[in-house]
C-alpha atoms as one frame of an Amber mdcrd trajectory, in Angstrom:
protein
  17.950  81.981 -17.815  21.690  80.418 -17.920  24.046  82.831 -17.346  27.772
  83.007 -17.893  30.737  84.998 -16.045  33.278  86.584 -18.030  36.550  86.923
 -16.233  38.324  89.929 -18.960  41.963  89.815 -19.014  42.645  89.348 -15.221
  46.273  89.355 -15.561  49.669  90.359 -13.825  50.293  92.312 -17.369  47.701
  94.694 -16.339  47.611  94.882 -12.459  50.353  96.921 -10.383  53.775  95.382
 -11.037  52.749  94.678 -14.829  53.994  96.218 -18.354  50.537  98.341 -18.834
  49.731  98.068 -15.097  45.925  99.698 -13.641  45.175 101.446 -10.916  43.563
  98.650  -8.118  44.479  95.797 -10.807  45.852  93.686  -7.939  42.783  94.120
  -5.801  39.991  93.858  -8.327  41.675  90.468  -9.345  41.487  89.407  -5.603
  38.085  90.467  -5.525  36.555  88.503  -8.520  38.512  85.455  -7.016  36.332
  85.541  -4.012  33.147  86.040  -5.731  33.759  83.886  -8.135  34.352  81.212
  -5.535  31.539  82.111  -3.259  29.003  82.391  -6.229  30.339  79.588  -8.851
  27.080  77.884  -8.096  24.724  80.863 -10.220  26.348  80.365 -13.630  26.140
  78.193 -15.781  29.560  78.840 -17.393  32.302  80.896 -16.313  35.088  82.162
 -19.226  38.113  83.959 -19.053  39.820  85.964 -21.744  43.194  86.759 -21.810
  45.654  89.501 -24.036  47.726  86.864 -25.853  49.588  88.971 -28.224  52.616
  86.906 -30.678  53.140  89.896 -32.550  50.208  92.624 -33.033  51.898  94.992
 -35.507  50.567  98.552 -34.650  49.025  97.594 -31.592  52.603  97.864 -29.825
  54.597 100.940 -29.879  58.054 100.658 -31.238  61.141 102.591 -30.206  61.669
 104.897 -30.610  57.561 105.301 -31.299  56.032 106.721 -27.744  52.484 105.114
 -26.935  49.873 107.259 -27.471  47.924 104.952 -25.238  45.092 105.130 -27.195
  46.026 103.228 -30.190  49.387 101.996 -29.510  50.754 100.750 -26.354  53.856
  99.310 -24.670  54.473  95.404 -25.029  51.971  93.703 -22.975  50.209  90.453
 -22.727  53.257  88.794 -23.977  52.077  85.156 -25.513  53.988  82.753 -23.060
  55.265  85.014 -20.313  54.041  84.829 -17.023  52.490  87.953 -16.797  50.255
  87.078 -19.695  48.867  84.193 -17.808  45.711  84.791 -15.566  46.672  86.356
 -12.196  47.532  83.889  -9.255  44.551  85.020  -7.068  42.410  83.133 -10.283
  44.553  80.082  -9.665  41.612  78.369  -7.794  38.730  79.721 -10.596  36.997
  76.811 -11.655  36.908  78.616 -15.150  35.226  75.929 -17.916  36.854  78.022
 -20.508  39.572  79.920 -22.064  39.452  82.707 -24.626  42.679  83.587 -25.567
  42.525  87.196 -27.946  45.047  89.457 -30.114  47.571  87.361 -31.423  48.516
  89.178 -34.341  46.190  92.493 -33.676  44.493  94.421 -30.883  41.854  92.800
 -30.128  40.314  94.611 -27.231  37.042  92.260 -26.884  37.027  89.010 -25.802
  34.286  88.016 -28.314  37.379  88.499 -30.821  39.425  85.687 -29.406  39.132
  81.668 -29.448  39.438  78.921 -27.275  42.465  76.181 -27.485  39.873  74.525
 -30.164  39.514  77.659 -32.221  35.750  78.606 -31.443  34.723  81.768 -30.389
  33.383  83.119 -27.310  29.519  83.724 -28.755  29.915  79.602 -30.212  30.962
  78.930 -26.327  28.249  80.371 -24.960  25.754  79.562 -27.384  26.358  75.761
 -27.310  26.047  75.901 -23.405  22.603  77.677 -23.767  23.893  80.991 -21.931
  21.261  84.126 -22.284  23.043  86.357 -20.309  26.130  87.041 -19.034  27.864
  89.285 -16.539  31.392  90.335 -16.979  34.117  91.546 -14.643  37.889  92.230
 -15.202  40.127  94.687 -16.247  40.472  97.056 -18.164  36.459  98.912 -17.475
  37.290 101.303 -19.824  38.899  99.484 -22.735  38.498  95.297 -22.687  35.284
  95.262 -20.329  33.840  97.855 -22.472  34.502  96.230 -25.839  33.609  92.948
 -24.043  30.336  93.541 -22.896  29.126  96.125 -25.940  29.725  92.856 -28.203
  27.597  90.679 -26.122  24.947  92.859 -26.917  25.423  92.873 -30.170  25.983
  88.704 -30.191  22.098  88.975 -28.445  23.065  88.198 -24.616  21.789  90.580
 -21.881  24.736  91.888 -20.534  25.371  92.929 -17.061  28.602  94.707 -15.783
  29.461  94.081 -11.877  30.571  97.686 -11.033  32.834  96.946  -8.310  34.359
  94.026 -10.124  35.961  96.008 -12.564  38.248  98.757 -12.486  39.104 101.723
 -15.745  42.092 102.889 -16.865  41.373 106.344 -15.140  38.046 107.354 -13.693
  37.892 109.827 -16.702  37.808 107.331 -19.279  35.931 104.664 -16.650  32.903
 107.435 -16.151  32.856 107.354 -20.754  32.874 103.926 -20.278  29.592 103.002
 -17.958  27.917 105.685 -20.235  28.364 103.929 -23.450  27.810 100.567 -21.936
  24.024 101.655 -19.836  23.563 103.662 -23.226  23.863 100.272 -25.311  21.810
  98.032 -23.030  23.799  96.652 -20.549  22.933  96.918 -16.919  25.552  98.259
 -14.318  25.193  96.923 -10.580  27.485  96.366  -7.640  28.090  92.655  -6.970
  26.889  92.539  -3.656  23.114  94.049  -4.884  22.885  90.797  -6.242
């Protein structure tokens, strides 16, 4: 069964240092780097999505607005910047493509973005003849959620490398492994594999 890697918003914007920065960000991107690089050989495809955001309305919190950090947030994933682009531990990532999400809106799931050529992440995968996918990245609780609970619903068996991802807190990442095992997908360390 061909299987693809999605890489979810692996970038500076999100890791320690960044504008909406996670907890272990900076290592969980290192850490996906080296498996990526020491497994590139088991998938078929690999993908990486990225927060792209031009101007996404409510999705940003304006002064003098306060985030509520559940609907709105501070600037992030600035279209151009450098903390929008993937991390620099992906620099090596033979990735064979691009999914670049939330231009003008949220867009938490990488199945909501498109590729330089404007198709979508399910019409990426489905041309290659990908079945299943596993997907790493940040954030487990938000973009990894959304990310693998629509590749279930696009028909892909979805499987979520545990230690490859890493939630907003462990609150909202314990919600998040719930709803995921509850909608199908299967959660398992990378190094069970």
């Amino acid at each position: 069964m061909p299987r693809a890697l999605i890489v979810v918003d692996v970038q500076p914007t999100f890791c320690e240092g960044g504008e909406l920065p996670v907890a272990g960000g900076n290592e969980v991107a290192h850490a996906i780097a080296a498996y990526a690089a020491a497994h590139r050989d088991r998938y078929a495809l690999v993908a990486t999505t990225q927060d792209w955001h031009l101007d996404p309305g409510h999705h940003f919190a304006t002064p003098p607005e306060e985030p509520d950090f559940v609907d709105t947030w501070p600037p992030h994933g600035l279209a151009g910047t450098p903390n929008a682009e993937l991390h620099p531990a992906l620099a090596f990532l033979s990735a064979d493509v691009a999914v670049r999400k939330g231009a003008h809106e949220a867009a938490y799931s990488g199945f909501e973005g498109t590729t330089a050529d404007g198709r979508d992440l399910a019409t990426v995968l489905t041309e290659a003849g990908v079945t299943d996918v596993d997907v790493v990245g940040i954030a487990e609780s938000h973009c990894v959620l959304q990310t693998t609970l629509d590749a279930l619903r696009e028909g892909f068996g979805a499987r979520v490398l545990s230690d490859l991802t890493v939630p907003v807190s462990e609150e909202l990442g314990v919600a998040a492994r719930e709803q995921m095992a509850a909608a199908g997908a299967t959660l398992v360390p990378s190094t069970s594999l």
